[in-house]
C-alpha positions, 0 to 999 in steps of 0.5 A, a space after each residue: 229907931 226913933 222913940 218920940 213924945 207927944 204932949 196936950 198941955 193943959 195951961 194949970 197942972 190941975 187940969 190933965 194933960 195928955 201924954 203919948 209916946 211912940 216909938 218907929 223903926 226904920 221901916 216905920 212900923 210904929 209902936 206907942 208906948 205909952 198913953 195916958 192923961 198926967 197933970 205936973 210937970 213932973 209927971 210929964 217929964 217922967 213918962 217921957 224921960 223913962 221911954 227914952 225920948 228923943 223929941 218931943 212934939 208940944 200941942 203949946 206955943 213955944 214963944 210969946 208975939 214981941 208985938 200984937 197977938 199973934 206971931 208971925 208963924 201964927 200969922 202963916 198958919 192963918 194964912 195957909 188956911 189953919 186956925 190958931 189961937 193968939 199965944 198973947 191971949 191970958 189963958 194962952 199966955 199961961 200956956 205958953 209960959 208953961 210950956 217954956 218952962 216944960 221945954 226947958 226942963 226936958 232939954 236939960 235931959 237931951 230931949 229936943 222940943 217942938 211945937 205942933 198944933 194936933 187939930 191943924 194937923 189932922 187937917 194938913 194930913 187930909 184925913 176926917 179923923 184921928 181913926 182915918 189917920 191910925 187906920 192909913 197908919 196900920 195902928 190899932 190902939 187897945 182903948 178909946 182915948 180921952 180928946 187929951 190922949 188923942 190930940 197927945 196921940 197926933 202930936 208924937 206922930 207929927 214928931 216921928 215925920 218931923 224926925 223922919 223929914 217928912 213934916 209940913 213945917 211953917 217956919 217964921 223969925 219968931 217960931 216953928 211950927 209942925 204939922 202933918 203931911 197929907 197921909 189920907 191922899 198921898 200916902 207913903 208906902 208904910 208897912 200896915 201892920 203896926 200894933 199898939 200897945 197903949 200903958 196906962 
């Protein structure tokens, strides 16, 4: 059994943050646990915490570039064909920063942290949508998610293939990247009868 975490980091604590937490068996039949929008730190790390999560895929970038905008695991995004914004940009930079510092906090509690990229990944996997990829999944959830939940959503199940060795990851000298295998048009021969129990 493997419990992951997905968080949409919002750069201000002021503004929501998308949580979600699911959890996989060995025949990879899921289960989320949570999903919800969260604002502080706190909170964040609260309803992951509680789940006992493993690992924990972040929708930030982890590092900032030593030199011009970008990384050069951004760099190799953009040039597989994904769009990603500069973390050097200010209002990236704060994200960024908050998300060292979230990350610092959770490995304190044991949780391994990575960074993913929710809207590179519903690409990678070759679905349409977010629908098409709980609907390949067998995962029914019990309410419509704001685009925070749904992007929290994509991140905690790009943690369980990160977790299961099946995940895309581009891997540079300055960082790491996750996202999705192609699901929608090489699908692995998962059970289809996952369902979801979402806590608000």
């Amino acid at each position: 059994m493997v419990i992951c975490g997905g968080v949409d980091l919002a750069a201000k604590p002021s503004r929501p943050t998308g949580v979600a937490v699911v959890k996989a068996t060995s025949d990879f039949n899921l289960e989320f646990l949570f999903v919800s929008e969260v604002y502080s730190d706190e909170e964040i790390v609260n309803s992951l915490v509680k789940f006992g999560t493993m690992t924990v895929a972040v929708d930030s970038p982890l590092a900032l570039p030593s030199r011009s905008a970008l990384r050069e695991v951004d760099r190799l995004l953009i040039k597989s064909g994904f769009r990603v914004l500069p973390p050097a940009w200010s209002s990236m930079a704060q994200l960024t920063l908050r998300a060292r510092r979230l990350a610092k906090i959770l490995e304190n509690y044991g949780i391994e942290v990575i960074e993913t990229h929710p809207r590179s990944s519903i690409k990678s996997s070759s679905c349409s949508s977010l629908q098409e990829l709980l609907g390949v999944l067998g995962v029914d959830l019990s309410r419509r998610l704001t685009r925070h939940e749904a992007d929290s959503v994509v991140a905690s199940l790009v943690c369980i293939y990160y977790k299961s060795n099946r995940a895309l990851v581009f891997r540079a000298s300055d960082g790491e990247i996750v996202l999705l295998p192609r699901i929608c048009t090489q699908p692995l021969q998962f059970p289809r009868n996952n369902t979801s129990h979402v806590a608000e």
